[in-house]
C-alpha positions as CSV (number, residue, x, y, z in Angstrom):
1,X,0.0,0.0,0.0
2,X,1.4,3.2,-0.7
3,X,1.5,5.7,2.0
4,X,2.0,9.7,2.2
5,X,5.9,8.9,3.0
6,X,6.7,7.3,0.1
7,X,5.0,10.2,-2.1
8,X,6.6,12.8,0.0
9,X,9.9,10.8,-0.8
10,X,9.6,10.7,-4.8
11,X,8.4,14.5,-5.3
12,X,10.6,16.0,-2.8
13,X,7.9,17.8,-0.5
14,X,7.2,17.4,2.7
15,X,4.6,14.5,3.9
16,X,2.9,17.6,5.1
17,X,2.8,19.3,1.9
18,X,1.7,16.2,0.4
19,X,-1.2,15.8,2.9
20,X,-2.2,19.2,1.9
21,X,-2.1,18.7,-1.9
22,X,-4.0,15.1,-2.1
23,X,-6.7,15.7,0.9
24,X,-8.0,19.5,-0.5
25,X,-6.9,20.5,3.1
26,X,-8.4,24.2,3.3
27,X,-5.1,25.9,3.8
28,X,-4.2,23.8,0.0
29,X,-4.3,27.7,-1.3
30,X,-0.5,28.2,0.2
31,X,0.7,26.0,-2.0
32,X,0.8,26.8,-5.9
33,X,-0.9,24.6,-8.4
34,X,1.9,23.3,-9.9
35,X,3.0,21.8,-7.0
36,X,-0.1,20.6,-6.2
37,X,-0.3,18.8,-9.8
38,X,3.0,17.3,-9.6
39,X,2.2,15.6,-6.3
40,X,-1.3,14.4,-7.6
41,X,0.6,12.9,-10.6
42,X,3.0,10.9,-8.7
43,X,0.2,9.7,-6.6
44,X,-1.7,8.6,-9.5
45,X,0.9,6.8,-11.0
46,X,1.5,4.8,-7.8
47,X,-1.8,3.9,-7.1
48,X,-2.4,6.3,-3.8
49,X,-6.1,6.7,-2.7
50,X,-7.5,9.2,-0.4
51,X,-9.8,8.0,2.3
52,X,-12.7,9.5,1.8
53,X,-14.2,8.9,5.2
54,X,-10.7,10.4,7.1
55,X,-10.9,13.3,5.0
56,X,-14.5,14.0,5.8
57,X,-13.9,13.6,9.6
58,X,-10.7,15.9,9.3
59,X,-12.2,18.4,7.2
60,X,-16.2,18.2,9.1
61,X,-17.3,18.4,5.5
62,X,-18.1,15.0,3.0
63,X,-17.2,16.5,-0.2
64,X,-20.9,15.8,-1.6
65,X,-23.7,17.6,-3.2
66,X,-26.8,17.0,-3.7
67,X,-29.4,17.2,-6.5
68,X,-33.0,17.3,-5.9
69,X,-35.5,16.9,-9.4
70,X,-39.1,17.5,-9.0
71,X,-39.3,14.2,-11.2
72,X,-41.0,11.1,-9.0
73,X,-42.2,7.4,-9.2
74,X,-45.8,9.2,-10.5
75,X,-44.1,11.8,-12.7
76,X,-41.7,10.1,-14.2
77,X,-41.4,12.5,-17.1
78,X,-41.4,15.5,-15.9
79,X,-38.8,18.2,-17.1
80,X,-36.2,15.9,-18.7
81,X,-34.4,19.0,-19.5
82,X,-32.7,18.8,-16.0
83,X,-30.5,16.1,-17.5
84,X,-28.8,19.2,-18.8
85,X,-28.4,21.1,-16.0
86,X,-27.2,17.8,-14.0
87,X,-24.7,17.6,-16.3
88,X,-23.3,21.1,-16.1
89,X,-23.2,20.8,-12.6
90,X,-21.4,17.9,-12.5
91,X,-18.9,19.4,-15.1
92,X,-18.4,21.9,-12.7
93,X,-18.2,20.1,-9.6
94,X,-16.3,17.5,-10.4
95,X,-12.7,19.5,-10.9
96,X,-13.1,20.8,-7.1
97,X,-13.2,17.3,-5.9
98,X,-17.2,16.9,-5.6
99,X,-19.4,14.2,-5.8
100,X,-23.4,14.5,-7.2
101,X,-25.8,12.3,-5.7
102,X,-29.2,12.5,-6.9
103,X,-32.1,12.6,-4.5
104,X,-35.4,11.7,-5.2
105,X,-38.5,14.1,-4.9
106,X,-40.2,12.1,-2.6
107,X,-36.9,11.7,-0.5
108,X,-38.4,15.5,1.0
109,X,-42.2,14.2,1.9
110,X,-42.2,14.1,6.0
111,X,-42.7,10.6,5.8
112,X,-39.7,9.5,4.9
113,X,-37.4,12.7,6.2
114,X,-37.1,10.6,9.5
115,X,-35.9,7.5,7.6
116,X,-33.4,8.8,5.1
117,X,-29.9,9.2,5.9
118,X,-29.5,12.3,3.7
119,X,-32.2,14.2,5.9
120,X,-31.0,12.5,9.0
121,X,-27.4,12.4,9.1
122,X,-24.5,15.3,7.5
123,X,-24.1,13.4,4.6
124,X,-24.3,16.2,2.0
125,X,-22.6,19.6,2.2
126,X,-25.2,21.6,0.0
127,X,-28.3,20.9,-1.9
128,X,-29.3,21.8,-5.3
129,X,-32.9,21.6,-6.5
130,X,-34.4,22.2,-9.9
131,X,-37.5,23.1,-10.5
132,X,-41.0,24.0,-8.7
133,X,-40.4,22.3,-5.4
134,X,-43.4,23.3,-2.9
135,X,-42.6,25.6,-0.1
136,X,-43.4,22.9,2.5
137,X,-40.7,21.1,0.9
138,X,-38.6,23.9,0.9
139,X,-38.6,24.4,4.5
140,X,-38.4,20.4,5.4
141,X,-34.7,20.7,3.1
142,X,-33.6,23.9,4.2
143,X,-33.9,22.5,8.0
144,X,-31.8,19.1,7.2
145,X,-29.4,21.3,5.1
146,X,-28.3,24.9,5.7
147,X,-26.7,25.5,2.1
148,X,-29.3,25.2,-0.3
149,X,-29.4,26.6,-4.4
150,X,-32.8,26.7,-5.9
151,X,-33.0,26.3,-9.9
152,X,-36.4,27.1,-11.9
153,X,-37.9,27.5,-8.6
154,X,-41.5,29.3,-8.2
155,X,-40.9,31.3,-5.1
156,X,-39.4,34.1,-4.9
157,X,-38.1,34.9,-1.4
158,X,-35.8,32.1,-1.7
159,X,-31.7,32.7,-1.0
160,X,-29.6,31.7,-4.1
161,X,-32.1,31.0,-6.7
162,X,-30.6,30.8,-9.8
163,X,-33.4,30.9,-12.8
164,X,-33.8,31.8,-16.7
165,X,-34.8,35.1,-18.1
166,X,-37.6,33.1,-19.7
167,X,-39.3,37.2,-20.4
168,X,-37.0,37.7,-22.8
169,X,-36.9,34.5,-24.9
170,X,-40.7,34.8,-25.0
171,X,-39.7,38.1,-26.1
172,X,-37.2,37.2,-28.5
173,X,-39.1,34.4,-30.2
174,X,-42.0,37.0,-30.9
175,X,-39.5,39.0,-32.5
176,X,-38.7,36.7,-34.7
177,X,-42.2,35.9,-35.7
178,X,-42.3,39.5,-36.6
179,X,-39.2,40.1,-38.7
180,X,-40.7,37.3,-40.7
181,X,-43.8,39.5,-41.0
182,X,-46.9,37.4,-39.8
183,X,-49.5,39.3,-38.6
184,X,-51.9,36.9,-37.4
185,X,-50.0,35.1,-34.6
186,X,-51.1,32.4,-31.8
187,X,-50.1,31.8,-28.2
188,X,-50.7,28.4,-27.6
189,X,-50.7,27.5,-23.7
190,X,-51.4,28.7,-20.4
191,X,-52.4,32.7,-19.9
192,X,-51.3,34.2,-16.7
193,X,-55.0,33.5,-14.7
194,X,-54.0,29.3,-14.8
195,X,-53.3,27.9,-11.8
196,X,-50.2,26.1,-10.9
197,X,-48.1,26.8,-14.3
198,X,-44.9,27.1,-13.7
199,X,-43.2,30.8,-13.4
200,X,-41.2,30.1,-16.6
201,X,-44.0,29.5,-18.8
202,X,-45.7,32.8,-17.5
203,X,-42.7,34.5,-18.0
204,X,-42.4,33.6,-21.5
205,X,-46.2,34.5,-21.9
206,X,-45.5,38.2,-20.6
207,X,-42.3,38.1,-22.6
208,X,-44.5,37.6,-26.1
209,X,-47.1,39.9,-25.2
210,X,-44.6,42.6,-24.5
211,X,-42.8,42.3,-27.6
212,X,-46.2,41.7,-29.7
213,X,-47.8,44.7,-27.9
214,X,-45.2,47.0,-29.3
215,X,-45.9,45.8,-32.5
216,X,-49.5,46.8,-32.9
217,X,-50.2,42.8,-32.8
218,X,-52.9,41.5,-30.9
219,X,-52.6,37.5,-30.5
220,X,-55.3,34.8,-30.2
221,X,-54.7,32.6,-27.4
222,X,-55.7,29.2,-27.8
223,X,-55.4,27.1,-24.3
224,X,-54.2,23.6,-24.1
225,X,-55.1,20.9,-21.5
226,X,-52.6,20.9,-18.6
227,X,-51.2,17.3,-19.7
């Protein structure tokens, strides 16, 4: 087994330094990058693996993120566009040393809060949800886990939301229907007066009506069933 020693040994640093390098200690910034990589390499090539679970305890943090989609075992299909967004944030998590796990919707109902070891123990160091999660939800996360991001979410007095300007791209996609000079132009969907549309959707409805309204273009709005 290959030990910190034998690392420190081959690259010339100090079995502190090395410590520092391979375990993203939080004082790692002292030492430069290139350092840092040269160490990483040598530990690589000899087959050196961090413990996880010492690190955790050293550092009081586990190194894992959560990601909570408003997808469950009766909506399976609901917005399979946050495959996307689960990919860029693992793109982006994964070069700081963090693992996504994915947590289910139902995970969050206060049933099974007191059963689940995400909820019950510090497993995760933050949380990211995407999409309309209801406020009663909210508040059952934002008690198991204090550093919470909300994506796409409906409320609005949430801290660090992060959500599309869904105004303009209505806006911008009414525009374009215009510079190819129709007149006559539908909305298809929800109007502002449905209940329990998602904000983005309104948005986008505003965002159309705005543009069309400088236009001199009054739409016919055709509404679809919810499904």
């Amino acid at each position: 087994m290959v030990t910190l020693k034998q690392i420190s040994d081959e690259s010339g640093f100090s079995i502190r330094t090395v410590s520092v390098a391979l375990n993203g200690d939080p004082v790692s910034g002292r030492i430069s990058e290139t350092c840092v990589q040269k160490i990483k390499k040598i530990a690589r090539e000899r087959g050196y693996k961090v413990s996880a679970a010492a690190r955790a305890i050293r550092l009081k943090r586990t190194s894992q993120v959560g990601v909570l989609v408003r997808n469950d075992a009766e909506n399976p299909r609901v917005d399979p566009a946050s495959y996307e967004t689960i990919l860029g944030i693992n793109q982006q998590m994964e070069p700081m040393d963090y693992i996504v796990s994915m947590i289910r919707y139902t995970d969050v109902a206060d049933q099974f809060v007191s059963q689940s070891r995400v909820f019950k123990e510090q497993v995760l160091d933050g949380i990211i949800t995407i999409g309309n999660i209801p406020l009663n939800c909210c508040s059952t996360i934002f008690k198991a886990i204090k550093t919470c991001v909300w994506v796409d979410n409906n409320a609005s007095n949430l801290q660090h939301t992060v959500s599309r300007d869904e105004h303009h791209a209505g806006w911008l996609a009414a525009h374009h229907v215009c510079q190819l000079g129709y007149r006559q132009v539908y909305w298809l969907g929800p109007t502002p007066d449905a209940l329990g549309m998602h904000i983005s959707v309104l948005q986008r409805y505003e965002g159309v009506m705005s543009c069309l309204n400088e236009q001199g273009i009054t739409p016919r709005v055709r509404l679809l069933p919810y499904w």
